[in-house]
Residue, then its C-alpha position, 0 to 999 in steps of 0.5 A: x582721024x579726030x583732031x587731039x586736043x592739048x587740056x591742061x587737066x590739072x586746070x581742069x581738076x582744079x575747075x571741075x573739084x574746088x570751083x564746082x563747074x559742071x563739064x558742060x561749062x569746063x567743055x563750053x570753056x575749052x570749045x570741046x564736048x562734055x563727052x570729051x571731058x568726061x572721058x579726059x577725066x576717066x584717063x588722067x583719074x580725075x574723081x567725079x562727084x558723087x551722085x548725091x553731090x552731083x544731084x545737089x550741084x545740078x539742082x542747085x545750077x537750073x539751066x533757067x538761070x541763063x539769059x538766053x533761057x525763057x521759062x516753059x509756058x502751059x495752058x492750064x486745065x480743069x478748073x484753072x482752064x484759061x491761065x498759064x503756067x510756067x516752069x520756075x522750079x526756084x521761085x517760093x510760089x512754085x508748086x511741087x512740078x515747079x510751075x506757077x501760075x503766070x499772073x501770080x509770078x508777074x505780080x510777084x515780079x511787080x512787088x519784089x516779093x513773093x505773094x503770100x497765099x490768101x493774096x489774090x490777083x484779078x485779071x481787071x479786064x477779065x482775060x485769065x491769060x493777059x498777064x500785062x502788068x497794067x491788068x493785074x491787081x492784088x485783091x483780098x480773099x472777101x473781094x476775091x470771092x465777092x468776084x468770083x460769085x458775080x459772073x460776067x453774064x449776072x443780070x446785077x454785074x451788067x446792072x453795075x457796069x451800065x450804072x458806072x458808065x452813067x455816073x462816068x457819063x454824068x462826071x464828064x457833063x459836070x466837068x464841062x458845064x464847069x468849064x463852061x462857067x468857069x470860062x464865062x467868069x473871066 
């Protein structure tokens, strides 16, 4: 025979109706279940929310909410093969299934706001799923499309690459040879 639990269901009522906790929360409290709860409440006619208010409360109480809960990570597909998504139903860049795209959630994270829809983020080491914040950058839509016609296999872009590398190259010899100077001055 299952063990009767004493509930002070006036505490209850006033818990569940004016501070608008949920069963499971009043259950967690009273180390029982929301079963129990529900069928307490039935027993000593307590009303329960209706089921607009219940939607509204429970859209407003996202269980992402809690410490212990990590958002929902998901490969894109199609065009944006590569990136991530997750499940943030609250933040003002989540689409209409309540997902964002990782790199644009970091990057919001970064400046305390929410991005604005003609900012974009390049991944600088060019990995769409490394989402450090040290890879991102917040870039205009000119240099976003600038970007985006230059692929990384492009005959100019390697030109590019190879071109600053020797600009960096021929920074360093000047640096040297400076300190050599500077060092035979004194």
């Amino acid at each position: 025979m299952a063990k009767r639990l004493d509930l002070n269901w006036e505490i209850i009522k006033t818990l569940y109706l004016d501070k608008k906790q949920s069963l499971w929360e009043i259950a967690k409290s009273y180390s029982c279940s929301a079963s129990t709860i529900s069928r307490g409440m039935k027993r000593h006619q307590i009303p329960s929310r209706s089921k607009k208010e219940a939607f509204r409360f429970r859209k407003r109480q996202s269980r992402f909410k809690s410490p212990e809960w990590q958002p929902k990570r998901e490969r894109a597909k199609g065009k944006l093969q590569g990136y991530i998504y997750l499940y943030h139903p609250d933040h003002p860049n989540a689409d209409k299934n309540g997902r964002i795209l990782e790199h644009r959630f970091v990057m919001s994270q970064i400046l305390g706001r929410p991005l604005a829809p003609g900012e974009y983020i390049h991944h600088i080491n060019g990995i769409r799923d490394d989402n450090r914040p040290e890879n991102l950058q917040l870039i205009s839509l000119a240099d976003n499309t600038l970007r985006g016609r230059f692929c990384k296999d492009c005959p100019l872009r390697k030109e590019i690459r190879l071109l600053s590398w020797q600009v960096k190259q021929l920074r360093e010899q000047l640096q040297l040879k400076f300190e050599v100077l500077g060092s035979e001055v004194d």
